[in-house]
TORKEMI-843167 format. One record per residue (C-alpha): residue in one letter; residue number from 1; chain; x, y, z. Coordinates in pm, whole numbers. Layout:
% residues N
REC   mivo   keti   tike        X        Y        Z
REC      A    NUM      A        X        Y        Z
...
This chain:
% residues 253
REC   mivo   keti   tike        X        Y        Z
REC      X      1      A     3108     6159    19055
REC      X      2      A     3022     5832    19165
REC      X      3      A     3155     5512    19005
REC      X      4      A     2788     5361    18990
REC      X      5      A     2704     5281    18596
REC      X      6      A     2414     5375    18529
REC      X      7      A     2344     5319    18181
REC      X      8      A     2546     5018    18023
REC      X      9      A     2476     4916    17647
REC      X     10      A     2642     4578    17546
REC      X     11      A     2610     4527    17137
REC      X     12      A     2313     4679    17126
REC      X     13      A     2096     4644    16767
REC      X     14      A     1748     4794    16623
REC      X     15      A     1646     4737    16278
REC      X     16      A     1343     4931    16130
REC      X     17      A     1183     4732    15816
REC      X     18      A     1509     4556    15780
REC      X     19      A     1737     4890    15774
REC      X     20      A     1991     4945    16050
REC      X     21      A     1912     5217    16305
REC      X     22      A     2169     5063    16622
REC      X     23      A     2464     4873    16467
REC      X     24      A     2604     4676    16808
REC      X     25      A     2649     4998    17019
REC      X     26      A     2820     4941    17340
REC      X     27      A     2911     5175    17593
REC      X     28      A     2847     5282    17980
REC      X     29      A     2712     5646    18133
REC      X     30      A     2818     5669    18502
REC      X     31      A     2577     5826    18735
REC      X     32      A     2688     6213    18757
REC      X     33      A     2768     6201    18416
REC      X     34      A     2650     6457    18137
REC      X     35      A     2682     6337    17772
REC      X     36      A     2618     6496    17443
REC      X     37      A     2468     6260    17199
REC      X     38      A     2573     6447    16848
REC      X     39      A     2555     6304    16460
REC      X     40      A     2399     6364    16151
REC      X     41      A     2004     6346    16085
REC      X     42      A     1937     5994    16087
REC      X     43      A     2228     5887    16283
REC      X     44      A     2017     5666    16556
REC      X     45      A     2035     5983    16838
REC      X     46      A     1634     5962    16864
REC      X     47      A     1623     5569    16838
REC      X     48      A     1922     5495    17091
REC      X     49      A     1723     5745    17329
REC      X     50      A     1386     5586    17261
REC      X     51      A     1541     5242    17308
REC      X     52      A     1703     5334    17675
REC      X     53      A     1368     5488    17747
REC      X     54      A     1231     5124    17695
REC      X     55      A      983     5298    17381
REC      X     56      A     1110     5041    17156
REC      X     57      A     1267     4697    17204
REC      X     58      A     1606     4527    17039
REC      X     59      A     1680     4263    16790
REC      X     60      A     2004     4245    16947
REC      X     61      A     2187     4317    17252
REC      X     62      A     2164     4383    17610
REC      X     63      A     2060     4725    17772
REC      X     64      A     2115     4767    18216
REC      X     65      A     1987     5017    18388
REC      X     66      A     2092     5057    18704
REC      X     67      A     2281     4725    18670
REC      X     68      A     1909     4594    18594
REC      X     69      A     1800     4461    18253
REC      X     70      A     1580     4680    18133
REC      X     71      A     1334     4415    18034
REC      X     72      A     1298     4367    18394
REC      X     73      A     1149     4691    18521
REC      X     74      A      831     4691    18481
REC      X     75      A      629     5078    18361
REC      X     76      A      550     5246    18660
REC      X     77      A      669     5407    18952
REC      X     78      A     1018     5241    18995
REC      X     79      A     1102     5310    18668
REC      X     80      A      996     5640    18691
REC      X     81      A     1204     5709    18974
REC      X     82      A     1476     5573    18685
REC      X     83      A     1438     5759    18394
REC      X     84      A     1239     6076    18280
REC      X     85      A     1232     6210    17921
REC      X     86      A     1226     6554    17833
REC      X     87      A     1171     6662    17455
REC      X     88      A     1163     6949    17224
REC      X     89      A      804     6915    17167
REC      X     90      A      738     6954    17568
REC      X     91      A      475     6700    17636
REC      X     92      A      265     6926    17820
REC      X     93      A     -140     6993    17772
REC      X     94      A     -179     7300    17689
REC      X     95      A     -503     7417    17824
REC      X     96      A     -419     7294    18148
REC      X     97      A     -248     7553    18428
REC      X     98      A       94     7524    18472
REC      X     99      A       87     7361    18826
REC      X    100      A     -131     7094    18680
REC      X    101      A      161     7007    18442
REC      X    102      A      445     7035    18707
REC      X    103      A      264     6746    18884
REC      X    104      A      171     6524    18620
REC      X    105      A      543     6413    18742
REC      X    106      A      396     6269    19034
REC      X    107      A      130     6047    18837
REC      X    108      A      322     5741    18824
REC      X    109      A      276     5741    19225
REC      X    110      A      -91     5851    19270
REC      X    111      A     -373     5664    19277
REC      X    112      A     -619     5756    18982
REC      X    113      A     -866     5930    19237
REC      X    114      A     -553     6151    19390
REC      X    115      A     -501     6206    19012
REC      X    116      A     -833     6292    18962
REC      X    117      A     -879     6523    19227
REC      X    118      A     -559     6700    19197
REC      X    119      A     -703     6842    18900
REC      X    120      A     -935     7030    19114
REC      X    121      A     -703     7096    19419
REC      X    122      A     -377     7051    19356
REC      X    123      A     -202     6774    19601
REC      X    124      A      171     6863    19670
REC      X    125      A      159     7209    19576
REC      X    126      A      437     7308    19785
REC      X    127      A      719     7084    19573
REC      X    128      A      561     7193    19264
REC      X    129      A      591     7591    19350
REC      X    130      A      938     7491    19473
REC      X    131      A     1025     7345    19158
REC      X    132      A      867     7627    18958
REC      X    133      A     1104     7902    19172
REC      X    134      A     1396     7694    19077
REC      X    135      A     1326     7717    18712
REC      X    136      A     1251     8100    18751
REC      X    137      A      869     8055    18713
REC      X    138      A      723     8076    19066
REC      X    139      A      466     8371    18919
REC      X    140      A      308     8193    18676
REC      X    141      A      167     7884    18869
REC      X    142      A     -223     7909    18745
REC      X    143      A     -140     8064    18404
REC      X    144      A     -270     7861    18119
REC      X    145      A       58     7646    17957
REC      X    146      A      -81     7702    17616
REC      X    147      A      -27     8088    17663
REC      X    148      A      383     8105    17776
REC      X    149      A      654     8153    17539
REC      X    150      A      866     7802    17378
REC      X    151      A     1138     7837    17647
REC      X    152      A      899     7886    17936
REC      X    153      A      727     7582    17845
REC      X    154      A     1057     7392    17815
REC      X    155      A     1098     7538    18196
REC      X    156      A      771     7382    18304
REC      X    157      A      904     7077    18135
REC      X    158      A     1242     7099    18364
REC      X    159      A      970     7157    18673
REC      X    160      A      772     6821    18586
REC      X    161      A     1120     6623    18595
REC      X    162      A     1189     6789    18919
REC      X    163      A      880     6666    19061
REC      X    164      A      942     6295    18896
REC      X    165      A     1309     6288    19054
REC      X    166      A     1452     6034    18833
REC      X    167      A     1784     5914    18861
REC      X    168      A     1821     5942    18449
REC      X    169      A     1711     6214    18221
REC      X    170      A     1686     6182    17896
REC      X    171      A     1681     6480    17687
REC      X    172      A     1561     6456    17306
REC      X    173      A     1645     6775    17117
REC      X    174      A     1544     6998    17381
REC      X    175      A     1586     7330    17280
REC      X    176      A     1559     7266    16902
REC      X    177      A     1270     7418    16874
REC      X    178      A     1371     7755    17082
REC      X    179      A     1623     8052    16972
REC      X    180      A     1963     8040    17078
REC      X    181      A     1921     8263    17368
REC      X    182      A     1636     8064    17493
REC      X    183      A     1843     7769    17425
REC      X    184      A     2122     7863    17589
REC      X    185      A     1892     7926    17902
REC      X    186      A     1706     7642    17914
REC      X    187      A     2046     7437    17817
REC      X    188      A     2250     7627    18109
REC      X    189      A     1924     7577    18370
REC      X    190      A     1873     7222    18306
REC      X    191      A     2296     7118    18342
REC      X    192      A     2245     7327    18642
REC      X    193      A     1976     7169    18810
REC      X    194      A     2100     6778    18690
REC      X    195      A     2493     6853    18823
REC      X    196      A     2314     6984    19175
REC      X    197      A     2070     6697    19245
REC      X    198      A     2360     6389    19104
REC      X    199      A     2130     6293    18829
REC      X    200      A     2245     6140    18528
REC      X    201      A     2158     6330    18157
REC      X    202      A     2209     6188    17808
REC      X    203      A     2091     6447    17551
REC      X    204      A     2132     6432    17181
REC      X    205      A     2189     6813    17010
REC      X    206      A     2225     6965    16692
REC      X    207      A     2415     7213    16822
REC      X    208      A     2793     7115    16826
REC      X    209      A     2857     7419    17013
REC      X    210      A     2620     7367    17317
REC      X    211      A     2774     6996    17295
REC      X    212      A     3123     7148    17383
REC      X    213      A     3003     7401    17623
REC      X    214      A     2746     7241    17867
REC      X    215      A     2859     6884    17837
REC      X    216      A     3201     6652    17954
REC      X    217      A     3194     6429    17737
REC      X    218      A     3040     6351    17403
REC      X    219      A     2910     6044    17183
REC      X    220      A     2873     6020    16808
REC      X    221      A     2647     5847    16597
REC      X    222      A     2713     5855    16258
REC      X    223      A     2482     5527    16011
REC      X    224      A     2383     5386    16325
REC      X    225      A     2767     5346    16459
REC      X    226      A     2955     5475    16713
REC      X    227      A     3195     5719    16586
REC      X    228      A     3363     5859    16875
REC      X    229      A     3318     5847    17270
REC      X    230      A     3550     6147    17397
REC      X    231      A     3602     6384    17661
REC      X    232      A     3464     6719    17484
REC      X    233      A     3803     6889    17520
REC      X    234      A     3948     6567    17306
REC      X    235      A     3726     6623    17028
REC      X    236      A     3875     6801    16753
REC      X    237      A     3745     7007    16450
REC      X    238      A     3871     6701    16220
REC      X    239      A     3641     6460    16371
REC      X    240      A     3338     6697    16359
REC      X    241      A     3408     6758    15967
REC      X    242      A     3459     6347    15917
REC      X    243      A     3122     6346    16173
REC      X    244      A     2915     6543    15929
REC      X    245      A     3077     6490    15604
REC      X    246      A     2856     6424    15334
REC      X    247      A     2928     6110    15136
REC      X    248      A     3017     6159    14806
REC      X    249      A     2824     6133    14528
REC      X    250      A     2958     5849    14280
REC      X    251      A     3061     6022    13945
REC      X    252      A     3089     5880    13579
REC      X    253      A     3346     6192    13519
């Protein structure tokens, strides 16, 4: 694993309508690295992942990429090449073909007339069948999106962030939305595919368990805070229950 950070949150805040969603966060994500973002609904997992993504700005705080400010990339194809965001609702169109998907990962880089015409012949169809065989759907190039199972979708998802080759991936709840053995795939394929190219991956899970078994280390929001950064063999079954205990209800008994 290299030693370069690439992630690195300094006292990091976000406020929503004067509520705390990011209470001075600070930590750092090496590239190589994949972490488990974990916590209770409402914890800031979606907002901290948002806020890296540069989808929503900070009261407070500094956020490097790259050893860069954030603020100073601009939306395009460098940071592109930086981050990519995969979620559990996909992002794909759905009446398009699948190979039109895979290579709406190369957008930020075309020209609107490549764009344009890819639509009708697609440009760099060789990396986008390559990508497809790697996530075990190189017979299903032309087949409408709308029409393939939750976890094949999810796969074409994995294929579009081949073709966009960023340095980070972001993963929001990625296999929320699929059954545990299509989890577990898509979960196992995507680790896979990030550890073999050096990439960097940051996903916040429900799932505890896939937490433990697909990731090195974890993080834990709980109100907004950090509640523990640990290697995932160091987290115990004492922290999880403080993690995701309920606070109690006040009493006049």
């Amino acid at each position: 694993m290299s030693s370069k950070t690439m992630i690195e949150a300094k006292k990091i805040s976000k406020y929503f309508e004067g509520k705390i969603a990011l209470s001075s966060l600070s930590f750092s994500i090496k590239q190589g690295e994949l972490v488990a973002l974990i916590g209770p609904s409402g914890a800031g997992k979606t907002t901290l992942l948002n806020s890296i993504a540069g989808l929503l700005s900070l009261e407070d705080g500094d956020l490097l990429i790259d050893s860069k400010h954030l603020k100073e990339y601009k939306r395009g194809k460098r940071f592109a090449k930086k981050i990519g965001v995969i979620r559990q609702q996909f992002d794909l169109i759905g009446p398009l073909a699948v190979i039109h998907n895979v290579l709406a990962g190369k957008l930020s880089e075309w020209s609107l007339f490549k764009s344009l015409f890819s639509l009708l012949v697609p440009q760099d169809k060789e990396a986008a069948l390559t990508a497809l065989e790697r996530v075990g759907l190189d017979n299903k190039p032309y087949e409408i999106t709308a029409t393939l199972s939750g976890g094949e979708q999810q796969r074409v998802a994995m294929a579009r962030l081949m073709i966009q080759n960023p340095e980070i991936i972001l993963a929001d709840e990625p296999v929320a939305s699929l059954d545990p053995a299509r989890a577990d795939d898509v979960l196992s394929m995507l680790t896979k595919i990030v550890t073999e190219e050096n990439q960097t991956l940051l996903a916040s899970l429900h799932s505890v368990e896939y937490a433990k078994k697909y990731f090195k280390r974890i993080i834990a929001l709980k109100n907004g805070e950090i509640f523990f950064d640990l290697p995932t063999e160091e987290v115990t079954d004492e922290l999880l229950n403080e993690l995701y205990q309920l606070k109690e209800q006040d009493s006049d008994d």
